[in-house]
N, C-alpha and C positions, 0 to 999 in steps of 0.2 A: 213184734217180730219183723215186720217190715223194715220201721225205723234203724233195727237192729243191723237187718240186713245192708240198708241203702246206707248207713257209719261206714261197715265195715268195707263193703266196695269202693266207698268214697276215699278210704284210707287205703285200699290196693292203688286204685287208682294214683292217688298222690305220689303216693309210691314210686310206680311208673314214672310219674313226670320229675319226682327225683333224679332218678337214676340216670336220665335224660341230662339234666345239668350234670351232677357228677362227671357223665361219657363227655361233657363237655368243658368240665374243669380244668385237664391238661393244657386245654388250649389257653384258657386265661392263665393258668399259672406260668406260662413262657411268656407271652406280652410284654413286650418290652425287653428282653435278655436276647445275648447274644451266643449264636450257634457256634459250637466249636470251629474254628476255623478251615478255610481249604488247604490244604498242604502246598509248601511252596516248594519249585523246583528243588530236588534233590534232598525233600525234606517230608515227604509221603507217607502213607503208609504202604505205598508197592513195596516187593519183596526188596531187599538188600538197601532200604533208600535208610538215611539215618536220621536222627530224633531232631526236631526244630532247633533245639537247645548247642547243637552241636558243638558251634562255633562262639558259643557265651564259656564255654568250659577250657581253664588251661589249659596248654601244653600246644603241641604240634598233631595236627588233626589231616588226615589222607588217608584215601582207600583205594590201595593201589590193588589191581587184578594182575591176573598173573603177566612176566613179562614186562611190568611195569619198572619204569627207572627208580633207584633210590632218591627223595630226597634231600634235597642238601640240607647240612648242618649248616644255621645264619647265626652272627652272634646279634644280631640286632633284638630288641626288647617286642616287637611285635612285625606280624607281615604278614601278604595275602598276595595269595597268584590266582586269577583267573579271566577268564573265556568272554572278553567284553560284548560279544556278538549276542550269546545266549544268555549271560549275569551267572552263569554256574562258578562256584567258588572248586577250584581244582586244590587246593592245599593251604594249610593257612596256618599260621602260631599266634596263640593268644590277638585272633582278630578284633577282639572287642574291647583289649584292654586301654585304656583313655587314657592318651598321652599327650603333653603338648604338639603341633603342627609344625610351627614355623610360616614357613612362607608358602607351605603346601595348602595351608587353609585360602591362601588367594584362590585356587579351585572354588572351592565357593563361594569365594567373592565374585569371582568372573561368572560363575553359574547364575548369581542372583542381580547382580548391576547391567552386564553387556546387553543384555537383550533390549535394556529401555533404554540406552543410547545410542543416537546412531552415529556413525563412525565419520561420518563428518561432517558432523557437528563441531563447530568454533565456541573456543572458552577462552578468555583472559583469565590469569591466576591471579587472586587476590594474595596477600599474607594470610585476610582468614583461613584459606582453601589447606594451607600449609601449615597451621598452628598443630602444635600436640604429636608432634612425630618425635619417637622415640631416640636416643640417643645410640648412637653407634648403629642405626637402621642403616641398610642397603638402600642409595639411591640412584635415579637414573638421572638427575640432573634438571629436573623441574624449576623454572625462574619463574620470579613475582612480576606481574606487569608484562609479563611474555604469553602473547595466542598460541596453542596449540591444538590440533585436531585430536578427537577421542579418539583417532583410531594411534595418533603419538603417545600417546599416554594408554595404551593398552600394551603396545608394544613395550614399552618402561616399564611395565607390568610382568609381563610373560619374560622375556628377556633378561632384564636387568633386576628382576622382582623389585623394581624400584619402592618404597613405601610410598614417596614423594606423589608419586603418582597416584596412588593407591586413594591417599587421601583427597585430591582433589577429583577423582572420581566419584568418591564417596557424596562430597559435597555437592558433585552433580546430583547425583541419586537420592539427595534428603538429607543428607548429615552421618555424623559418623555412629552416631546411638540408632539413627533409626535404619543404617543401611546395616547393621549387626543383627537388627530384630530379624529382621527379612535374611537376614543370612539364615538367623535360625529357623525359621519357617519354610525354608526352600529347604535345610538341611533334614524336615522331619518329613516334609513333603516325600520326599526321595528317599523316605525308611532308613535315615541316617540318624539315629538316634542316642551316638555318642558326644556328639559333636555340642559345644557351649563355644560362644561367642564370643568375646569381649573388647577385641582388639580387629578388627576387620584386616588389617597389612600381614596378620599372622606373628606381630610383634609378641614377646611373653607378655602375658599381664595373668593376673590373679585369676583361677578358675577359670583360665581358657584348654580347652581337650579338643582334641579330636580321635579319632582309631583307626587301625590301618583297612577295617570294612566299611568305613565311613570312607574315608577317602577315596578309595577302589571306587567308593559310588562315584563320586565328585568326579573323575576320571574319567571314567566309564559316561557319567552323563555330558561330563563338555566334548566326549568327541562324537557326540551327536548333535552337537551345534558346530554347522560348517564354518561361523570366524572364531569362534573359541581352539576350533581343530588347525586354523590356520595359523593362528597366533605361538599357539604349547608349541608347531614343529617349528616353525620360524627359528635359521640358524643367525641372521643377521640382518640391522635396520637402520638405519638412516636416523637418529633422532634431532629436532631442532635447538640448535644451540642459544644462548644469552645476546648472545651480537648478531642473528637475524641467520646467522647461514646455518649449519649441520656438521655432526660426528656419528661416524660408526658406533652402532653398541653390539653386543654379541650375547647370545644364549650362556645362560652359567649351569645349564644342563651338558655336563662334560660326557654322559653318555648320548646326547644326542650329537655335541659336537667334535669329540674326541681333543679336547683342549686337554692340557696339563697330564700329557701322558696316558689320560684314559683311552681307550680303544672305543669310539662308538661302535654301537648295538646296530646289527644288521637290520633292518627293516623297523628302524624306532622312530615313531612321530611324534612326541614330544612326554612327559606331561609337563608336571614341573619340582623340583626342588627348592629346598628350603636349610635352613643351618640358624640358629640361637645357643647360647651357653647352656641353657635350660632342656631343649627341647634336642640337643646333639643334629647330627645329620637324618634330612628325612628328603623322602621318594615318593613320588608317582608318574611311573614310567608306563609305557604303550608300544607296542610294538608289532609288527603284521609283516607275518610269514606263509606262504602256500596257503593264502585266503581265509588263515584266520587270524584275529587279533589279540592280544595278552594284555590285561594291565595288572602291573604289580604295585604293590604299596612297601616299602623299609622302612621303621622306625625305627632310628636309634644304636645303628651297631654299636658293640661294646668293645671292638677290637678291629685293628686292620688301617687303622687311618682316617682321615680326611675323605679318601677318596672308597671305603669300606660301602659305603651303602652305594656303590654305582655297580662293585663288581659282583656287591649282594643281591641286586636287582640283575645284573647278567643271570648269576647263577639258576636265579627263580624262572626268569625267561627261556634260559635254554633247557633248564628241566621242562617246562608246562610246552614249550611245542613238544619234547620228545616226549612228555608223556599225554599227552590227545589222545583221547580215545583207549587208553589205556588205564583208567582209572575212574572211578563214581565220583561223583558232584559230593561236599560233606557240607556243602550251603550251597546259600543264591545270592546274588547283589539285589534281587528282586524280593527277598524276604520277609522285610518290613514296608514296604513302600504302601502308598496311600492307593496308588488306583497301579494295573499292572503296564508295563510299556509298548510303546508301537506293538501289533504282530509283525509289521515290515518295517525293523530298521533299515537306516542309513545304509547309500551306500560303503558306506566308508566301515560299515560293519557287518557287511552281509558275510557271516562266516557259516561255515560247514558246522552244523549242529556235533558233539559229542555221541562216539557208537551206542547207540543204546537209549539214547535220551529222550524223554518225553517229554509231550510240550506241556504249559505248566496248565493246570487245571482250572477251570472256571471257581472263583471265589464263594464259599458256602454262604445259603440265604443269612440273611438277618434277620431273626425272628420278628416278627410285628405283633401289634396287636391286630389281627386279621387274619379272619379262618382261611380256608381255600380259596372259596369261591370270592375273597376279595371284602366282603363285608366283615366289618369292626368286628372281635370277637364278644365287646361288651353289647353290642346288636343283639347280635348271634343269640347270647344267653339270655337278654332281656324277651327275644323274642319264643323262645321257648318257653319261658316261662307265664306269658298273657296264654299261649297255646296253653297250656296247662290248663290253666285255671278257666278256661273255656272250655275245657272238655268236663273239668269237675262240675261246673256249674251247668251245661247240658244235662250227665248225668243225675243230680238231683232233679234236677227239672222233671227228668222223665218219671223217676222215681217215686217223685211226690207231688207232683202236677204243679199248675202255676203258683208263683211265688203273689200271696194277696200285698194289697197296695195299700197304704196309710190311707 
């Protein structure tokens, strides 16, 4: 009866210190997996904010409140307006769909090379620096055996979207395979996650894409570097000629310069443009009115001309000032990115938040293997369970007196 007794307590017992691990099995069953994410601006669960996915879904995406401008019908293949100060996406068509770039992909070029060279810094051009440039490329006039300063050849960049220059950049920064990897790792870096590499000048080549939410990044991040910001406005420069002295070159952003009959944009500081057979006319424009700033992205119109994507980007410009504050974020430029940005941008972007906006949310934990209190949760349950079996073994003890010895 005893022995009986002191089985079946030993079995309550056990029991207990079962059920103890089980209350602590959730915890090891999450270890290692990740927590649902924190919602990104304009992508929440607050009332009226809309679903993550928004801006991955065709069509033409805007949530205008009452009072709000219509916006405009663009024929172009893809585009995106928004709020460079906050990253809130104000209106967007097929922002994610992957299109060639052109010479808009230098944006990321510039994002990933400018900062490790400095601007004047001396290079003689080799022929190797110049091999491999594409046929019928844009150039700004790059000679073999001629010195130039980085900061000449930035400008032959920005301006002339020279390739010329392009590539012998590259060849400062590593080469031209490994200044494309690093493109693409700044590109994911920055939650741009359309965006494939191949050709750094933004030349067509096989499987090069970018998207017009990619780009908007690229925009958006170089006018937070103060000589990337100087360069995109720069209307005219000085470059070094073959026979030692200089020519004028000129911006071939006609909406920053109003060349060839275009009217520039009131308060536009640069981005940059681009044109291939493949890739049609493409856009990333900036612009800053009554202290806040715009960047638009156009890929592609299908109608209007040559000059269609400059008065396609007016159109988006002069929509998103007039509609500030009068419409919901239907994304973020912040949505993918890897860590989130300054809380105190630039000045050059300090803009007046959107009525209503909140600031974006601290990023949700990432589950660990590790309870509360900071200890491993394989600890955790290892050590409950010695506690267990120290209490079974008390309990006998008491039950049946000392255990005899061999």
């Amino acid at each position: 009866m005893t022995i009986g007794f002191a089985l079946r307590a030993a079995t309550s017992t056990c029991a207990l210190c079962a059920a103890g691990l089980l209350a602590l099995a959730p915890a090891a069953a999450t270890a290692g997996t990740r927590a649902d994410p924190a919602p990104s601006p304009g992508t929440g669960p607050r009332a009226g904010a809309p679903p993550a996915s928004l801006l991955y879904r065709s069509g033409t995406h805007v949530r205008p409140r009452a009072g709000a401008p219509e916006v405009p019908e663009l024929s172009a293949k893809s585009w995106l307006v928004a709020d460079a100060g906050t990253g809130t996406v104000l209106a967007a068509h097929d922002a994610h769909r992957r299109l060639p770039p052109a010479s808009t992909l230098k944006t990321l070029f510039a994002l990933t090379v400018l900062p490790a060279l400095p601007a004047g810094l001396r290079h003689e051009v080799s022929e190797r620096d110049l091999r491999g440039i594409g046929p019928g490329s844009s150039l700004v006039g790059v000679a073999e055996n001629r010195t130039y300063e980085v900061s000449d050849l930035w400008n032959g960049v920005f301006l002339s979207s020279g390739n010329d220059a392009v590539h012998v950049l590259a060849s400062l920064g590593g080469g031209w395979r490994t200044t494309a990897e690093r493109m693409e790792a700044k590109a994911h870096a920055l939650g741009a996650r359309d965006t494939r590499v191949e050709s750094p000048d933004g030349y067509d080549a096989p499987g090069q894409v970018s998207s017009a939410f990619d780009l908007a990044v690229f925009g958006r991040a170089g006018l937070r570097n103060p000589e990337f910001a100087r360069y995109c406005a720069r209307t005219e420069a000085r470059f070094p000629g073959r026979d030692g002295g200089s020519y004028g070159i000129r911006n071939t952003n006609r909406l920053l310069t109003g060349a060839d009959g275009v009217e520039p944009y009131p308060g536009l500081i640069g981005i940059k443009n681009g044109y291939t057979s493949n890739a049609g006319h493409t856009l990333v424009a900036a612009a800053r009115q009554d202290g806040r700033t715009l960047v638009v992205t156009v890929m592609h119109p299908r109608s209007g001309g040559a000059h269609a994507v400059y008065e396609e980007a007016r159109s988006l410009l002069d929509w998103g000032f007039e509609a500030a504050g009068r419409v919901d974020p239907v994304g973020s430029l912040d949505a993918l990115r890897d860590r989130p940005d300054p809380v105190d941008p630039p000045d050059a972007l300090r803009d007046r938040p959107l009525s209503g906006q909140q600031a974006e949310p601290a990023p949700a934990p990432v589950a660990r293997g590790d309870d509360r209190s900071g200890r491993p949760v394989s600890w955790t349950i290892a050590g409950a369970a010695v506690l267990g079996g120290a209490v079974v073994a008390l309990f006998l003890r008491l039950m049946w007196g000392p255990v005899p010895k061999d």
